[in-house]
C-alpha positions as CSV (number, residue, x, y, z in Angstrom):
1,X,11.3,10.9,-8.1
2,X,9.9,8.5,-10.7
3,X,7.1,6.3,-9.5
4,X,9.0,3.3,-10.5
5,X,11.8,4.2,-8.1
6,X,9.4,5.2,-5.1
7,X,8.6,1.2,-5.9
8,X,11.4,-0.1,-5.7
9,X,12.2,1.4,-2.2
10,X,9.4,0.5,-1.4
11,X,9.5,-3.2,-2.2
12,X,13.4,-3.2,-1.0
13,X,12.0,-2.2,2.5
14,X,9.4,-4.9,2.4
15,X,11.3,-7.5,1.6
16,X,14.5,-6.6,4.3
17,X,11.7,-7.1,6.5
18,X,10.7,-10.9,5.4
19,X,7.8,-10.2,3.6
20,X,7.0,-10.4,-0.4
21,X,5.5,-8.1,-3.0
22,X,3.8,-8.5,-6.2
23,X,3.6,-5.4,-8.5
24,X,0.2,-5.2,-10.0
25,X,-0.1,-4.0,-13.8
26,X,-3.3,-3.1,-14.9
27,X,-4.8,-4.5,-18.3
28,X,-7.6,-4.6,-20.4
29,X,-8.6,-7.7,-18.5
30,X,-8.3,-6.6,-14.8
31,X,-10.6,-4.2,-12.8
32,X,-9.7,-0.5,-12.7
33,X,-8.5,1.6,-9.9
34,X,-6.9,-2.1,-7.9
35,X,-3.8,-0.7,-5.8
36,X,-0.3,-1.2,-7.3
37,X,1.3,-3.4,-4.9
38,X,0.1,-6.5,-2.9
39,X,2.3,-7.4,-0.3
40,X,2.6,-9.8,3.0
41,X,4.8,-9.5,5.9
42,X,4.7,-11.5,9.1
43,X,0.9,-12.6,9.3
44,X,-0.3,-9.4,7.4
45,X,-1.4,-8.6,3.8
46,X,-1.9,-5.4,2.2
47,X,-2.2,-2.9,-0.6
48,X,-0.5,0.2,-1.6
49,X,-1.0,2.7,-3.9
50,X,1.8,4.6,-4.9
51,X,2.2,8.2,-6.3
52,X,4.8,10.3,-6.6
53,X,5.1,14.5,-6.8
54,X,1.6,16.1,-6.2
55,X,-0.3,13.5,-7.2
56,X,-3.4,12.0,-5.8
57,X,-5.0,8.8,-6.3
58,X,-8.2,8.8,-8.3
59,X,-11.7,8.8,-8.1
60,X,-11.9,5.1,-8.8
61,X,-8.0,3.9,-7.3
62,X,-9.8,5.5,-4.1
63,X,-13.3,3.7,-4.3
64,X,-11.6,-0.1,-4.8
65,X,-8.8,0.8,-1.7
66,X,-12.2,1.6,0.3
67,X,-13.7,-1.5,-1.0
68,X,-10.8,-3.5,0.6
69,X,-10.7,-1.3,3.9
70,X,-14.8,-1.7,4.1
71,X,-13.6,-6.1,4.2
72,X,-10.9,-5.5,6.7
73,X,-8.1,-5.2,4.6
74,X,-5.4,-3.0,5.2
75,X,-5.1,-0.5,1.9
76,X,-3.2,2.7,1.8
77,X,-1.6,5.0,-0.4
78,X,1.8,6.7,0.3
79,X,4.0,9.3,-2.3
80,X,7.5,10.1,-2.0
81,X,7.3,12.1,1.3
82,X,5.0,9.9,3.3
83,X,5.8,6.3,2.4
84,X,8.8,5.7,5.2
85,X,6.4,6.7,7.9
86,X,4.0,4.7,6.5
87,X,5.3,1.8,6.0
88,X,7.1,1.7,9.1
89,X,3.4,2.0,10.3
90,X,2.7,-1.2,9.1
91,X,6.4,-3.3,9.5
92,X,6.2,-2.6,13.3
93,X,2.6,-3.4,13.8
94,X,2.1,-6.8,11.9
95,X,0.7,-8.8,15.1
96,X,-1.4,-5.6,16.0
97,X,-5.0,-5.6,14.4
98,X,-6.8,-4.3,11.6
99,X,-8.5,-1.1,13.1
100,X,-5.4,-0.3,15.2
101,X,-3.3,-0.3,12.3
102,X,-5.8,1.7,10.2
103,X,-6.6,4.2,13.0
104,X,-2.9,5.0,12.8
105,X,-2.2,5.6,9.1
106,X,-5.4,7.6,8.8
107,X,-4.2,10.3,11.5
């Protein structure tokens, strides 16, 4: 599967759920390694990294998701055999709280 389809599940799931998405491009002008999607549902925010086949985020996508999780922001990345689970992770636990959520998407 091509990344920009695992997206577009991805953001189709979201948004059957209520919430929005904004696809984040990188550029010369923005900060390296920032997750690919921003999204909201129901009271919560968070960020996604996406990757598709065998592939791993890098070094640096890694350091700025830990940046946001160190804050108490809910960032993640899925691939195309994990990212049901995980969203569904997320849809059903929007009212639930930051370390409960991340305690279950890190098992």
């Amino acid at each position: 599967m091509l990344e920009r389809n695992l997206v577009k599940k991805i953001v189709n799931k979201i948004e059957k759920a209520g919430g929005i998405v904004y696809k984040i491009h990188g550029g010369e002008f923005q900060e390296k390694g920032i997750p690919d999607l921003y999204c909201a549902c129901d009271g919560l925010s968070f960020w996604i990294e996406v990757k598709v086949k065998d592939n791993i985020p890098t070094p640096i996508q890694l350091h700025q998701m830990g940046r946001l999780v160190k804050r108490k922001v809910v960032a993640f990345w899925v691939n195309d055999s994990n990212w049901e689970t995980q969203l569904n992770i997320i849809l059903n636990n929007t009212k639930k709280d930051f370390d409960e959520i991340m305690s279950q998407i890190l098992k």
